[in-house]
C-alpha positions as CSV (number, residue, x, y, z in Angstrom):
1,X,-63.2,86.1,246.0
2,X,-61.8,86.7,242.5
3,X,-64.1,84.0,241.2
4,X,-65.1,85.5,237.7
5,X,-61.1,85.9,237.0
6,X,-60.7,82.3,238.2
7,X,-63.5,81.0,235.7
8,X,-62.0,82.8,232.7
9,X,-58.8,81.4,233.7
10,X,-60.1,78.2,233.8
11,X,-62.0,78.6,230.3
12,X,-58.6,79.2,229.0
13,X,-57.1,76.0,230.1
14,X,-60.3,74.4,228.7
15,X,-59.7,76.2,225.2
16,X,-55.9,74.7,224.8
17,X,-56.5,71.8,225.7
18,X,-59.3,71.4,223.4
19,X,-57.0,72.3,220.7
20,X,-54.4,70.6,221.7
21,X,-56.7,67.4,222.0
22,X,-57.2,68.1,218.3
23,X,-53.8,68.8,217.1
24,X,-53.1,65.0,219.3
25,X,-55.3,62.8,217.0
26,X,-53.9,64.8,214.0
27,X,-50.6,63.8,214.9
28,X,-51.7,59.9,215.2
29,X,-53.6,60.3,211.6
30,X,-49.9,61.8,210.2
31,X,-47.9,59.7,211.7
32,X,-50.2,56.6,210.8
33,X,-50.0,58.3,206.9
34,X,-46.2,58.6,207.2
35,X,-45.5,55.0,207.9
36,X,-47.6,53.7,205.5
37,X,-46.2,55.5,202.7
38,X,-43.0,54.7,204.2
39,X,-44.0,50.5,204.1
40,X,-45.2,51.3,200.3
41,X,-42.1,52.5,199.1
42,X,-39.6,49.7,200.8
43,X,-42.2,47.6,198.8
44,X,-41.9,48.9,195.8
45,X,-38.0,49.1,196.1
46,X,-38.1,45.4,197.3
47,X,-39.6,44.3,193.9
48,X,-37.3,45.8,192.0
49,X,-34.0,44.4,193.7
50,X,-35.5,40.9,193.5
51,X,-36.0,41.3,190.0
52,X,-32.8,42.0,189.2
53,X,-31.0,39.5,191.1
54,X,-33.1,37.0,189.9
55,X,-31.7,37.8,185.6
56,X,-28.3,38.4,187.5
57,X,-28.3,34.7,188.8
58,X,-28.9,33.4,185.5
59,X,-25.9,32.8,182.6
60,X,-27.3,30.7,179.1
61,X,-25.7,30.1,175.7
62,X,-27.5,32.4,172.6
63,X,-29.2,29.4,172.5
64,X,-30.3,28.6,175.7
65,X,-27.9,25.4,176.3
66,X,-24.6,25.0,178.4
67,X,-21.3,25.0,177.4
68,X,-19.8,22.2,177.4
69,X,-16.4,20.8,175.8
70,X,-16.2,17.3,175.0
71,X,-12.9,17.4,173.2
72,X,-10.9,18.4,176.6
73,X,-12.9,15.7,178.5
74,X,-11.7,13.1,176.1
75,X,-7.9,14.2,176.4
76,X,-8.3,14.5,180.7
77,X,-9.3,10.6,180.2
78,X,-6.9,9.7,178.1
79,X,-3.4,7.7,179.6
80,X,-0.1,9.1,178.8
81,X,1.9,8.1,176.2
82,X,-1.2,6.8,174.1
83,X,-1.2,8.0,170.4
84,X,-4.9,8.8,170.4
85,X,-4.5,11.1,173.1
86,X,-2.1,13.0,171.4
87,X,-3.8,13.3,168.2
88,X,-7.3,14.3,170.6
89,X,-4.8,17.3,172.2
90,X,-4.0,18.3,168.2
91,X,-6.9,18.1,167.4
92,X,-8.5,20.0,170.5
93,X,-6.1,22.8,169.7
94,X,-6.6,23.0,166.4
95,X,-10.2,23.3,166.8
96,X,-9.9,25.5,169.9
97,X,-8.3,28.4,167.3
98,X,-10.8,27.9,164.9
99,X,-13.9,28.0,167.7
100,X,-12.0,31.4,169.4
101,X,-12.6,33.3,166.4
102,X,-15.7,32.0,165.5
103,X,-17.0,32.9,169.0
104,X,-15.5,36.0,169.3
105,X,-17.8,37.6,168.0
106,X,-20.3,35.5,169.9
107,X,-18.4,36.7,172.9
108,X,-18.8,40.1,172.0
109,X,-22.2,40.2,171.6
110,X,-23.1,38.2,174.4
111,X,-20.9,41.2,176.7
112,X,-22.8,43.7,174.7
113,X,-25.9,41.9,176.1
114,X,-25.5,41.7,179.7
115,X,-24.1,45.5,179.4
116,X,-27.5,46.0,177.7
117,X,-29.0,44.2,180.6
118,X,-27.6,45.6,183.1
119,X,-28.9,49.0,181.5
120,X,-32.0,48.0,181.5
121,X,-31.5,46.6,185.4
122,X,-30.7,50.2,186.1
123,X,-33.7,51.8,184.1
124,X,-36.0,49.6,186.1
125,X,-34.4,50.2,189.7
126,X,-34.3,54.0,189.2
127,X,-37.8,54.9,189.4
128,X,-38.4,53.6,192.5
129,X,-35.2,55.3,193.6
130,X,-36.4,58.4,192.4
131,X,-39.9,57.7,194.0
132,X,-38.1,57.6,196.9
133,X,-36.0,60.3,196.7
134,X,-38.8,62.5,195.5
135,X,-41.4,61.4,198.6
136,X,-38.7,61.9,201.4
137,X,-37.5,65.6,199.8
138,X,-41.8,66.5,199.5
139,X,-41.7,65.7,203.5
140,X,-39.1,67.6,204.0
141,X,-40.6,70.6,202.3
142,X,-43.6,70.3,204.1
143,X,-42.0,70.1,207.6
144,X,-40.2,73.3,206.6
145,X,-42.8,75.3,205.5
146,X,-43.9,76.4,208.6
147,X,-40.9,77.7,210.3
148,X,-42.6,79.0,213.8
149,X,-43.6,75.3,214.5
150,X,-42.4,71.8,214.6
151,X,-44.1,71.1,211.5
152,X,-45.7,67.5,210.6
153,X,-43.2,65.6,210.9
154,X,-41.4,66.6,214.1
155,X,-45.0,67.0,215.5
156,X,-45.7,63.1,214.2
157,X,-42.3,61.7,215.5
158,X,-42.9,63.4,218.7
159,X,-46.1,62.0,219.1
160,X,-44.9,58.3,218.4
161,X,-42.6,58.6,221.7
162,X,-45.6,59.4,223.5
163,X,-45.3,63.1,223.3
164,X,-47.4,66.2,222.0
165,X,-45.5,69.4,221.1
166,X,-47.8,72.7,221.6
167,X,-47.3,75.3,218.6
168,X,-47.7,78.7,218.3
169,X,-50.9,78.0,216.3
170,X,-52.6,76.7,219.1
171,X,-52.5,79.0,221.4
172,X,-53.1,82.1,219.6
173,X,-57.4,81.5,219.8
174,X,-57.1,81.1,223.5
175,X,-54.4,83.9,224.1
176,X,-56.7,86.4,222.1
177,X,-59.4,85.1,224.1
178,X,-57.3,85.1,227.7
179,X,-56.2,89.1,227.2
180,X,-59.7,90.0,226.3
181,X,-60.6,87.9,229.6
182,X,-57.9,89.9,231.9
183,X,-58.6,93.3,230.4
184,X,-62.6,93.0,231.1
185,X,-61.2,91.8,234.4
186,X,-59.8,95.5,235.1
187,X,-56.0,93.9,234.7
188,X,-54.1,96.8,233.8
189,X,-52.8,96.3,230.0
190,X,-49.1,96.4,230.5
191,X,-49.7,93.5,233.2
192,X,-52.0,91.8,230.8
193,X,-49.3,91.6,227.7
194,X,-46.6,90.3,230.2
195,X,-49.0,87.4,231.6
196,X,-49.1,86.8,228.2
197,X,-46.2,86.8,226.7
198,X,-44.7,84.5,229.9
199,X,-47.3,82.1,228.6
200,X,-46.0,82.2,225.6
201,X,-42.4,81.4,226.8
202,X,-43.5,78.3,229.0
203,X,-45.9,76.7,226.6
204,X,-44.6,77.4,223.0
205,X,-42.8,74.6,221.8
206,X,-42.9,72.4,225.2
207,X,-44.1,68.8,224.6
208,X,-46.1,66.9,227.5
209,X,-46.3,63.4,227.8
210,X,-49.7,62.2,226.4
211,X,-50.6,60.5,229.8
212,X,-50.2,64.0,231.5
213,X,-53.2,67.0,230.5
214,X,-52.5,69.9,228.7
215,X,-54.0,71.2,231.7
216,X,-51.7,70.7,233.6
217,X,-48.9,72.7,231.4
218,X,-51.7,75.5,231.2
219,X,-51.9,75.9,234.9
220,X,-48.1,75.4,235.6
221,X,-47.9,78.2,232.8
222,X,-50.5,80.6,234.3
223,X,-49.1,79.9,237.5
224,X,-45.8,81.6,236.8
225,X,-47.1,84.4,234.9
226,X,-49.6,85.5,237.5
227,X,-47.1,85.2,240.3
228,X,-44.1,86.7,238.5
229,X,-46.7,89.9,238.6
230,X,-48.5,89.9,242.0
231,X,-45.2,88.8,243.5
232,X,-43.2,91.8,243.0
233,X,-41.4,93.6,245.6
234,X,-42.7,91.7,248.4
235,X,-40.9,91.4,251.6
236,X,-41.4,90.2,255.1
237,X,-44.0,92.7,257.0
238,X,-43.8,91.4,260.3
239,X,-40.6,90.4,260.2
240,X,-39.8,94.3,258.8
241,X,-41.9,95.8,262.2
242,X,-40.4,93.2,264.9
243,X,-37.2,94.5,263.6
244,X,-37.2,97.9,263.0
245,X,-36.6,100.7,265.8
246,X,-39.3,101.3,268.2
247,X,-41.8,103.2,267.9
248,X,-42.3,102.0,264.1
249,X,-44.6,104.5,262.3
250,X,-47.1,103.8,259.9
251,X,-49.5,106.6,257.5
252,X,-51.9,105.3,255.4
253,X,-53.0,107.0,252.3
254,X,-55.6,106.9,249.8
255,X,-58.6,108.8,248.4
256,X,-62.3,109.0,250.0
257,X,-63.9,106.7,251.3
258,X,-62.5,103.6,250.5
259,X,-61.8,102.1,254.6
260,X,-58.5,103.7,255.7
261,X,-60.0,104.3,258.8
262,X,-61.6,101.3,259.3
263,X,-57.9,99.6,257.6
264,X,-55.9,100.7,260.7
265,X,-58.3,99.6,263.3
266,X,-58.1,96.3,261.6
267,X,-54.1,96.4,261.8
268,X,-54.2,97.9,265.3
269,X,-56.0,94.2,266.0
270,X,-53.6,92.7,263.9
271,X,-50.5,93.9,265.8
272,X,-52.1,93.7,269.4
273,X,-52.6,89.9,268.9
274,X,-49.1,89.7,267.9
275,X,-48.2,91.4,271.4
276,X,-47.0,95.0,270.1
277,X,-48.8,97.9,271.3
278,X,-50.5,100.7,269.5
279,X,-51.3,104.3,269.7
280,X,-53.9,105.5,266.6
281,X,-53.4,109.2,265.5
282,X,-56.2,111.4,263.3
283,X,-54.3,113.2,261.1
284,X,-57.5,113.6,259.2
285,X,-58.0,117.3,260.2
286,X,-60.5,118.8,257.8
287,X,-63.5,115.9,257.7
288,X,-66.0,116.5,260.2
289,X,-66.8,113.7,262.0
290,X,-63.3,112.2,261.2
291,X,-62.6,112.4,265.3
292,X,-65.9,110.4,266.1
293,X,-65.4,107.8,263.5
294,X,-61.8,107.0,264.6
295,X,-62.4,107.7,268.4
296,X,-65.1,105.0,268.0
297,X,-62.4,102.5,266.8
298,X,-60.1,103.5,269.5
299,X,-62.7,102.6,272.0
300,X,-63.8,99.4,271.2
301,X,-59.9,98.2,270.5
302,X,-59.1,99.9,273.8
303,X,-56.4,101.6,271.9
304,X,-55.2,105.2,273.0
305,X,-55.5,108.3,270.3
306,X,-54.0,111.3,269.8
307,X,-56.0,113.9,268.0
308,X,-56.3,117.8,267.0
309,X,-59.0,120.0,266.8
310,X,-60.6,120.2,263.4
311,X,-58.8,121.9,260.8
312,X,-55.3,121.7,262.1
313,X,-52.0,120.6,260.8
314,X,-51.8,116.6,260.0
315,X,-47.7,116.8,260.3
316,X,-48.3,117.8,263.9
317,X,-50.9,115.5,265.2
318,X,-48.7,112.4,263.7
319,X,-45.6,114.4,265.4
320,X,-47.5,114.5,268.6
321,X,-48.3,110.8,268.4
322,X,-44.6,109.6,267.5
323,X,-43.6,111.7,270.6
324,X,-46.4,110.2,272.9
325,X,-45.1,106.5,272.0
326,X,-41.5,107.1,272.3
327,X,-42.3,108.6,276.2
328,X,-45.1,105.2,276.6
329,X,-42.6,102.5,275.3
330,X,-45.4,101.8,272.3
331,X,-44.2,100.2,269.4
332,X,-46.4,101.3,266.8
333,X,-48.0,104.6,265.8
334,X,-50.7,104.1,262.9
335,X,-51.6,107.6,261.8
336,X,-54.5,108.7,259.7
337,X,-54.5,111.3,256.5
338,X,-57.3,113.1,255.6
339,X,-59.1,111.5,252.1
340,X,-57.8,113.0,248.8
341,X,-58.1,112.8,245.1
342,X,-55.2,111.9,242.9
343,X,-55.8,114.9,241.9
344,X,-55.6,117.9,244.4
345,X,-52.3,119.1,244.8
346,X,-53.0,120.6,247.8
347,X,-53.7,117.5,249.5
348,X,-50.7,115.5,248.2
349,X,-48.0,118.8,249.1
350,X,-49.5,117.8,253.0
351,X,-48.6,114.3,252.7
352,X,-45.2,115.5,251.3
353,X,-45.1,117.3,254.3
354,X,-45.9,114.5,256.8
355,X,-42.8,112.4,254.9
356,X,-40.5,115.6,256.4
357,X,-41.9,115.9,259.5
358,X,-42.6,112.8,260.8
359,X,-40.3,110.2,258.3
360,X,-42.3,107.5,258.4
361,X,-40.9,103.8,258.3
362,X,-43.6,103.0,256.4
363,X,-46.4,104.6,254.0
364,X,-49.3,102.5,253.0
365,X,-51.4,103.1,250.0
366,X,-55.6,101.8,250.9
367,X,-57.9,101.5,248.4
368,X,-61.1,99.0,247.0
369,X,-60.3,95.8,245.3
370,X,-63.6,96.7,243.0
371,X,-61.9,99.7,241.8
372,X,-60.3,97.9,239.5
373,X,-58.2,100.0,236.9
374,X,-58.8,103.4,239.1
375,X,-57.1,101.8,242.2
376,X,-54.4,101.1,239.8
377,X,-53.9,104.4,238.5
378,X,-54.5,105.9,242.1
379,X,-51.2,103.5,243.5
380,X,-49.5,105.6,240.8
381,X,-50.2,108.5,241.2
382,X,-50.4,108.3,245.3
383,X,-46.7,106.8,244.9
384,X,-45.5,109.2,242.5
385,X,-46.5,111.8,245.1
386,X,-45.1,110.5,248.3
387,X,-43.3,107.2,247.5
388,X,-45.8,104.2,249.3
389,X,-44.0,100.8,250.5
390,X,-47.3,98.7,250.4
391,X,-51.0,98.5,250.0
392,X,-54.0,97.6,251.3
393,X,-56.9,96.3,249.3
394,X,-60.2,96.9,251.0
395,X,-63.9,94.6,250.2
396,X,-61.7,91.8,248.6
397,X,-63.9,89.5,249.6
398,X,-66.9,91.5,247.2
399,X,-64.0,91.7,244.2
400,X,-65.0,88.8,241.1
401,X,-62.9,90.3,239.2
402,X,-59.3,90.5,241.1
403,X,-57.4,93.0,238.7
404,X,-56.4,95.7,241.1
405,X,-55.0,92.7,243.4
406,X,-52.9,91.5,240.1
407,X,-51.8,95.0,239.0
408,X,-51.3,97.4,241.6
409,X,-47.5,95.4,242.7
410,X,-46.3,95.3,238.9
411,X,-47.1,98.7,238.1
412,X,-46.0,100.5,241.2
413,X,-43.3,98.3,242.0
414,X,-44.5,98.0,245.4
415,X,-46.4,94.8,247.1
416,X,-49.5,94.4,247.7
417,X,-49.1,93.8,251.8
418,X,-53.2,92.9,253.8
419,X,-56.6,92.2,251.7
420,X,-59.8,93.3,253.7
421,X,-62.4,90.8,253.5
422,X,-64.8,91.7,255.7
423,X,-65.9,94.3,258.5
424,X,-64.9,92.8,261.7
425,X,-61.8,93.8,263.2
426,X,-60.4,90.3,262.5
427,X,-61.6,90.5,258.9
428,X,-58.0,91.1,257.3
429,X,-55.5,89.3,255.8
430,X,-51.9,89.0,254.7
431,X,-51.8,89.1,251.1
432,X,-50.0,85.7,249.8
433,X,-49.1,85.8,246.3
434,X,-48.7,82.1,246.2
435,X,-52.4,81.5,247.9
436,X,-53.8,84.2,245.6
437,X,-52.4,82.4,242.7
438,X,-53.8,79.1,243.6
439,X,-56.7,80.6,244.7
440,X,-57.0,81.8,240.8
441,X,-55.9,78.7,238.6
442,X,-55.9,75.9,241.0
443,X,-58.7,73.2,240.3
444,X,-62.0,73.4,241.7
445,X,-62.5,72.0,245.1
């Protein structure tokens, strides 16, 4: 059931994480790229330092010898009160005033030197500064090119702590290639763009854990997308009939031919193994035959009906069949309506007519899962007409493509409620939006 959705489905988890396998080993090739230019610039900015400190640490005479002053050693050695000594401090002094202006302007030129120097320290260093300066602010401009992703570097730094960020630009092949998927698979358009766009919202932008599978985000993704859609308006059904005021009532709806009849039988099995009982009504007045086919049910279910002549009034024969199960103590009434286009106005004033008479607790819309996008626009139009609480999706089971099953809820507002997948009275099912979820993006058993 629903297999050929499943396998596009499943060819759109393949498709990201294909891409996203690629964008991975991108990131390892950037972020390998980043750190060696990184390691080449500290290099270059380490030669340049040591350079410098290396003329720093070095202070010479003009010509290359020390200083030294042999005058002041002599006087330091010299005792006190000693003649000599006295004439050395003269004569120290008198040569110190003649040496300070002779080396002032040694002095001066020697300052002017190391200021020249130190220029020249500073020309070297700034290149690599500005190499520097200049690689980090070209890195920068590439990471903000792009401002609907992470860009390189966020998407390289991500992937050094072990994670992957998923861009926009990833997804938009497989997203094309996903809507294409659901619209061939008769998923009505409107549902299609909002499967889409919740995909969007969950995977844009997340980052996984490169020991996990993009698969895994993909399927978590599709996940809520699909059930946010088939989920809606779903409510309790058994727990609804248990509680509600007996006899509940129950018409079923739909257009030709596509197993209303055979639908409540089916339920009429469903509820009797549940321990309610059942009266079946034929409000299906003007199809000949329609007596026989139902009557036929009724007998091998052992299940009473209540039935007109051909050509009578629907309301009454559902009337008829309320007031039977109210005097019987039966708990549910599950009446018939005769097959009728979307179309005929006729036949959608009677149903408006049975909603007066009778008031039914609940009005269920049947029609083929293989229908696709005309059991769609049929729950419309049916529930336009005579407002249904539920549906009923008949040969599920023959269904590849599941669209109906994925559209019919969002567009009408109203849950899809049983699936019929098969002919046996047994053959039905309560539609689970969870299993039918996992039944469409869970992995292959």
């Amino acid at each position: 059931m629903f297999d050929g959705l499943k396998k596009k489905l499943n060819s759109f988890r393949e498709d990201v994480e294909e891409t996203a396998e690629e964008k991975a080993e991108e990131s390892a090739a950037e972020l390998d790229e980043s750190e060696a230019e990184a390691a080449d610039t500290e290099d270059a900015a380490g030669g340049v330092e040591t350079a410098a400190s290396a003329e720093e640490g070095t202070e010479t005479t003009p010509e290359g010898g020390e200083v030294t002053e042999p005058d002041t050693v002599a006087a330091e050695t010299a005792e006190p009160g000693d003649e000599s000594a006295e004439t050395a401090t003269a004569e120290r002094d008198h040569a110190t005033s003649e040496t300070t202006a002779a080396t002032g302007d040694e002095a001066a030129a020697e300052t002017g030197g190391e200021t020249a120097a130190t220029e020249a320290d500073g020309a070297d260093e700034q290149p690599a500064s500005l190499a520097s300066e200049e690689a980090a602010a070209a890195l920068q401009d590439e990471d903000e090119e792009d401002d609907s992703g992470p860009g390189r570097l966020k998407r390289a730094a991500a992937f050094a702590t072990g994670k992957v960020i998923i861009e926009e630009e990833d997804l938009e092949d497989p997203l094309w290639e996903l809507e294409m998927a659901l619209l061939e698979s008769d998923v009505e358009m409107n549902v299609a763009e909002e499967i889409l766009d919740t995909v969007r919202e969950k995977m844009i932008g997340e980052t996984r854990a490169q020991v996990e599978t993009t698969g895994e985000l993909v399927e978590t993704a599709l996940h809520d997308a699909l059930y946010e859609v088939i989920s809606v308006g779903q409510f309790d059904f058994d727990a609804r009939v248990e509680s509600a005021e007996k006899p509940v009532t129950i018409v079923f709806t739909g257009v030709n031919g596509v197993g209303k009849t055979t639908s409540i039988a089916k339920l009429a099995r469903y509820f009797e193994n549940r321990g309610l009982s059942v009266v079946l009504a034929n409000g299906d007045t003007y199809r000949a035959g329609a007596n026989e086919q139902i009557q036929k049910h009724a007998d091998n279910l052992d299940t009473k009906l209540i039935a007109h002549e051909q050509g009578g009034d629907p309301a009454a024969v559902l009337y008829d069949a309320v007031e039977y199960a109210e005097a019987h103590d039966i708990d549910v009434v599950l009446g018939d309506t005769a097959g009728r286009l979307h179309t005929s106005n006729d036949l959608m004033s009677q149903l408006e007519k049975i909603d007066r008479v009778v008031d039914p607790d609940m009005t269920l819309f049947v029609d083929e899962a293989v229908a696709g996008q005309d059991a769609v626009e049929r729950a419309k139009t049916f529930n336009d007409a005579a407002e249904i609480d539920g549906a009923i999706l008949t040969k599920a089971d023959a269904d590849s493509n599941g669209g109906a099953a994925i559209s019919i809820a969002y567009v009408t507002g109203k849950p899809i409620l049983f699936l019929g997948v098969g002919q046996g009275y047994d053959d039905i099912e309560r539609f689970d939006p969870e299993r039918m979820v996992e039944r469409l993006v869970g992995e292959e058993s």
